[in-house]
N, C-alpha and C positions, 0 to 999 in steps of 0.2 A: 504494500500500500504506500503510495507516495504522498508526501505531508504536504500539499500545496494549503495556499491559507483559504482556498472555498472548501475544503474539508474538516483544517483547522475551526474554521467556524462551526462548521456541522459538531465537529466534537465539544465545541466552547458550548453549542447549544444543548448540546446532550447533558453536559455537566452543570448546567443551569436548571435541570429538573429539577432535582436536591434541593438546589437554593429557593426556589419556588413555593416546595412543600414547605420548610423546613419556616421559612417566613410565613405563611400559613399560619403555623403552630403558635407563634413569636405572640405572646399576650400586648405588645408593644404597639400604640396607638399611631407610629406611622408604618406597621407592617403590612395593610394595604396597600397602600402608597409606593412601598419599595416591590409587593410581589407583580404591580400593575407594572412597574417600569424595566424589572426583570422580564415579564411577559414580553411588552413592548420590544425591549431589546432581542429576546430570541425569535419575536415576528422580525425584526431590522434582518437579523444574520441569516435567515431562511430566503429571503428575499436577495442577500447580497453575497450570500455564496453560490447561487443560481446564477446571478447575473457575472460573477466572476468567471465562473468556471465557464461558461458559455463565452465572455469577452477575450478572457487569458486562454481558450482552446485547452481548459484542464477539465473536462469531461471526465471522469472516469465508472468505471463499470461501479469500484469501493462507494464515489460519491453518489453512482447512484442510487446505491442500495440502502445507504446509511441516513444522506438526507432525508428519505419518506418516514422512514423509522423515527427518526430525532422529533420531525414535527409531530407524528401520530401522538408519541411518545406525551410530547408537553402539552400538547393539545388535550387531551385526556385528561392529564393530572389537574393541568388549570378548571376544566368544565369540575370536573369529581370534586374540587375545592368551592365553588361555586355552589353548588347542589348541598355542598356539605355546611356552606353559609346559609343556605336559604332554602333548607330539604323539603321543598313543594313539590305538587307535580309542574307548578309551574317552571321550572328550573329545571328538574329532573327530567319532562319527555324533550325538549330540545337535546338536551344531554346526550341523551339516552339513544337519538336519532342520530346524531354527528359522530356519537362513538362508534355505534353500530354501521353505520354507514365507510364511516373509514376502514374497518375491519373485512367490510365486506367487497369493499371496489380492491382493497390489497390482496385479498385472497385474489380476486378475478383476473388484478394484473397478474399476479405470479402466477396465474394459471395457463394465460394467456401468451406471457414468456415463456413458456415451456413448450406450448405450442409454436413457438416461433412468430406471436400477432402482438407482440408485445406494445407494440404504433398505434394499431387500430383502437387502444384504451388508453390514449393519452391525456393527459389534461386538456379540459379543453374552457373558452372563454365563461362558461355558464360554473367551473369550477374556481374559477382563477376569481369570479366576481363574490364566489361563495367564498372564496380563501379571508380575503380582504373583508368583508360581513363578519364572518368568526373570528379574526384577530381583533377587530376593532370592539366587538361584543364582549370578549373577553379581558381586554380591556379594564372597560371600562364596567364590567361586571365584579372585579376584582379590588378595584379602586374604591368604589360604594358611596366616593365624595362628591358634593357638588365642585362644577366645573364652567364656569364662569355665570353661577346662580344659577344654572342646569345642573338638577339631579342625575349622576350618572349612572343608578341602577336599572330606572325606568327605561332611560335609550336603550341602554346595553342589553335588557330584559327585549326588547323590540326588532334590535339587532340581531340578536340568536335565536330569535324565529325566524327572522328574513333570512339565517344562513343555515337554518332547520330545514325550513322549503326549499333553499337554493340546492341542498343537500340530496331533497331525494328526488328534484329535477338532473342531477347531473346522475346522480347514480343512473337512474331509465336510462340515459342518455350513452351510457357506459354498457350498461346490459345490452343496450339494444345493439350499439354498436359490435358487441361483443358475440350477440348471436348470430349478427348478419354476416362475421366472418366464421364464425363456426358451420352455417351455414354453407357460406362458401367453401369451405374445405372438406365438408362431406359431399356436396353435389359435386366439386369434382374428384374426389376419393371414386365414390358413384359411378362417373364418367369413365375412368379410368380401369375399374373393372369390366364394366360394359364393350372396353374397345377387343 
């Protein structure tokens, strides 16, 4: 594995889990405060070890496997701190959809890399719109202060609906895609005995 710094990041991100829960815990009246902007910071580095590694041509198979992981990863933990601040179902079915939902389009990819269709389930705009929805939700879910006389539980409570729904538009989106190349490779699997 080579240590280029868009993977350094991936790794910085991954070891910002810990600090996250760990702040959580902290009875400390500005430990909202610091888990939002640890969030924040590991939404920056998700975003800027993407754009490196695509700018610097440091693409690698490690980054790519590690990167989905690190975000699933904090992405989780933050929502599960969230639900555990405010254990509604208000709080808990959003949750409950974006976790399920990520767990379910990763199995599909890595299914889907094994079939060699790995492309055909890529991200696509309607997830990238969703990415950006749930970082900002989470956010400012985590934070729970007002923000320029904006309470920020309510947005953020608003926000992670709109990236609930955006969630299980992209997943169809993903499946379908996903069928219509599985499709394609038994009709011509099909074809091919036929000849």
């Amino acid at each position: 594995m080579e240590m280029t710094l868009p993977n350094i990041l991936t790794w910085l991100r991954i070891l910002m889990i810990p600090v996250l829960g760990l702040l959580f815990l902290l009875p400390a009246p500005w430990a909202n405060a610091a888990a939002a902007i640890v969030f924040a910071l590991a939404s920056f580095t998700d975003w800027l070890d993407g754009f490196l590694a695509r700018r610097w041509n440091q693409v690698s198979p490690f980054g790519a496997f590690l990167d989905p992981v690190a975000d699933k990863l904090i992405v989780a933990i933050a929502l599960i701190i969230v639900v555990v601040e405010a254990p509604t179902a208000l709080t808990a079915v959003p949750a409950a959809i974006i976790i399920g939902r990520e767990i379910a389009v990763s199995a599909l990819r890595e299914w889907m890399a094994e079939l060699g269709q790995r492309s055909s389930v890529a991200v696509g705009m309607a997830g990238k719109v969703k990415t950006a929805a749930q970082m900002v939700a989470i956010v400012l879910l985590l934070y729970r202060h007002e923000i320029a006389g904006i309470p920020s539980w309510p947005v953020g409570l608003v926000l992670l609906y709109i990236a609930a729904g955006l969630t299980l538009y992209s997943m169809v989106l993903y499946l379908g895609a996903a069928l219509r190349t599985l499709d394609g490779i038994e009709t011509s699997g099909n074809d091919r005995e036929s000849e």
